[in-house]
Each structure stands twice: as C-alpha cells, then as structure tokens.
C-alpha positions in Angstrom: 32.0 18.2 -157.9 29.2 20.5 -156.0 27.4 23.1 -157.7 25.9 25.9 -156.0 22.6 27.5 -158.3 21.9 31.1 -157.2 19.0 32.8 -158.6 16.2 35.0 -157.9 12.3 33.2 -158.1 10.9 33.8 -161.8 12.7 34.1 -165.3 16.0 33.6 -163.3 15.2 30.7 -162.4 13.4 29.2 -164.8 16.2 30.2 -167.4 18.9 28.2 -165.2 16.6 25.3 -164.7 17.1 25.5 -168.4 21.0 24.1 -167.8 19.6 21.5 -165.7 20.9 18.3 -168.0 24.3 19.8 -168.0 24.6 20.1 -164.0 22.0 17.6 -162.5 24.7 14.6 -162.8 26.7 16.5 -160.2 25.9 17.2 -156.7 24.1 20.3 -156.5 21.7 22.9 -154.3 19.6 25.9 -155.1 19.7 29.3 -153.8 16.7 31.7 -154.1 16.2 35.1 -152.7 12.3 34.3 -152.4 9.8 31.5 -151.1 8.6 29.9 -153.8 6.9 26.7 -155.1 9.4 24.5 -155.8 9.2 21.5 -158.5 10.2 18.0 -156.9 13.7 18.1 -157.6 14.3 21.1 -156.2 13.0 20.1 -152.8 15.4 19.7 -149.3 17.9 21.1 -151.9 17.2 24.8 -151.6 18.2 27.3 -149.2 16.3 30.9 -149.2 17.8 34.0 -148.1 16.3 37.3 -147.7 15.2 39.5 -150.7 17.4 42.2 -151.3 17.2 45.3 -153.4 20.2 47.4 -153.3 19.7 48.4 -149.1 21.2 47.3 -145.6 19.8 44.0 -146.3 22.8 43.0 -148.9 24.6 43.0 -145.6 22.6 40.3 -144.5 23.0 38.1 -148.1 26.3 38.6 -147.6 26.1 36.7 -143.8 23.7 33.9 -145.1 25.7 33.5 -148.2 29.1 33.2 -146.0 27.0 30.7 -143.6 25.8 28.6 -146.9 29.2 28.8 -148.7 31.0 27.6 -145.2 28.7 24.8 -144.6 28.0 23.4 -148.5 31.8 24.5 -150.1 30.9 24.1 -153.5 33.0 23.8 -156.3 31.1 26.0 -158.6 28.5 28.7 -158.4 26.8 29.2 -161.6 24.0 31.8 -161.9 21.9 33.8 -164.4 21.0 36.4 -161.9 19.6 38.5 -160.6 21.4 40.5 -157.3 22.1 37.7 -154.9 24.2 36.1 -156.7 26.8 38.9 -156.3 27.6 38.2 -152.2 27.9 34.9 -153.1 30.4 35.3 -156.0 32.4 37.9 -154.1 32.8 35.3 -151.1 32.8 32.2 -153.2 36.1 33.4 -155.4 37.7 35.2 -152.5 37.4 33.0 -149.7 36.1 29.3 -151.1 38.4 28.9 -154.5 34.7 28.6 -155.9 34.7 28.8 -159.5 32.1 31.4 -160.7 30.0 31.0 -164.0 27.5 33.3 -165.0 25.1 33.4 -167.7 23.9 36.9 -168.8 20.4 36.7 -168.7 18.5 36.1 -171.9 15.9 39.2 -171.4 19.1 41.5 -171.7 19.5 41.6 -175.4 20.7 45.6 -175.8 22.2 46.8 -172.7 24.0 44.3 -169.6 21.9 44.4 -166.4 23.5 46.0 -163.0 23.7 42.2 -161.8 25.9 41.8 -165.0 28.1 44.6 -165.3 29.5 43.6 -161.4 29.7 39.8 -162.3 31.8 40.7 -165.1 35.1 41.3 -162.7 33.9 38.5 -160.4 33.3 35.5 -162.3 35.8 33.2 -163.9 33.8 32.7 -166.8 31.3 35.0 -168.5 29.3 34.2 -171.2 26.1 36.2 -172.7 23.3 35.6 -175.1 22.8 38.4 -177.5 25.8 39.3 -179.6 24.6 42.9 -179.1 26.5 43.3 -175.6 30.0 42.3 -177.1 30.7 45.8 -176.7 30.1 45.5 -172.6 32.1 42.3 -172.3 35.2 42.3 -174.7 36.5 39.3 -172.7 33.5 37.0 -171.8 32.1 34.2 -174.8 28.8 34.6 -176.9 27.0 31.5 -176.3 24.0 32.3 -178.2 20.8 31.5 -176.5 20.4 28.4 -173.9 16.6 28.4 -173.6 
C-alpha cells in the first residue's frame, strides 16, 4: 500500500506527522504547498507544489497534483489540510481509485474550515476532532483528538 500525505508547511503538518506510527510501515511521500525544513525522514520523499490561495494558481495544483498522482498512484491520500489537498482529492477519487481520508484539523473546534467543508463530499472517510462540528458533518466519525 502507498500513501500520499498532503499538507500545507506548519500546524498541518506537524498535526499529520502526528499519525506517523500508523502510516510509516507503508510506503509513503509528502506533499507540501511550501519549502520547508524537512526532518530526516521526510527527505527525497517530498514533492512541493506551488502555494495557492484561492487564485489562477489552483489551476496549476491541479497540473502538479495530476503529474504527482500519475507518476506515484497511491493507494491513499490522507490529509489534515489545508487547500492543496483539495486538487489532489478531486483527481485522486475520480481518476486514480485513491482512497481519500481526511482529518479535520484540530484548531477547528467551533466551525469546519473552507478546506473542510469541500473535503466533506470528496473523501471516503471523514473524521473530525471536536464533537462541536457534528452538526457540519452528520455522516463523518468523531475521532476525538490525535495530537
């Protein structure tokens, strides 16, 4: 099995590095929307791609992520956020058979972020942190908090 991690640099990441024991047995890369310093284990297994904020240059995440997704087909995409994870679940589930986790961030303990309330319809399963946002996601599982 092949695991694809997308993330933005910061809490993102550092709250999915947070699920490394449960996915660092598998075959697995990074993908981050930002150079950054990168830990040891992270390194010649992470791809950057532009950052994006809601303009033209989604377009572009949506090119590297088909490039990435073509050359790497993993098996799952898992991902806490923040935007680029969204061109990559779109492609991943629509054209890769990709099955796509996603983690509500922990910081989001009253109201979903925009990254969540899209990932909602896209990934196959949905969990979140806070029981406060059951309201938002009838259909996704309360997981508590992972950090």
């Amino acid at each position: 099995m092949k695991v694809c991690i997308v993330s933005s640099c910061g809490g993102h990441l550092t709250e999915v590095r947070m699920l490394k024991s449960i996915y660092e047995s598998y075959e697995h890369f990074y993908v981050l929307n930002d150079k950054t310093l990168l830990p040891n284990d992270m390194k010649d297994k992470t791809f950057f791609i532009r950052h994006a904020e809601r303009n033209l240059l989604v377009l572009m995440n949506f090119w590297e992520a088909w490039k990435i997704l073509h050359d790497k087909k993993p098996d799952i995409l898992l991902s806490t956020g923040a935007g680029p994870v969204v061109p990559f679940a779109i492609l991943a589930r629509l054209f890769f058979k990709t099955r796509i986790v996603f983690i509500e961030t922990i910081t989001r303990i009253q109201q979903p972020s925009m990254t969540a309330k899209i990932m909602y319809y896209f990934s196959h399963d949905f969990f979140y942190q806070w029981e406060e946002l059951k309201s938002y996601f009838p259909k996704a599982k309360y997981c508590g908090t992972i950090i």
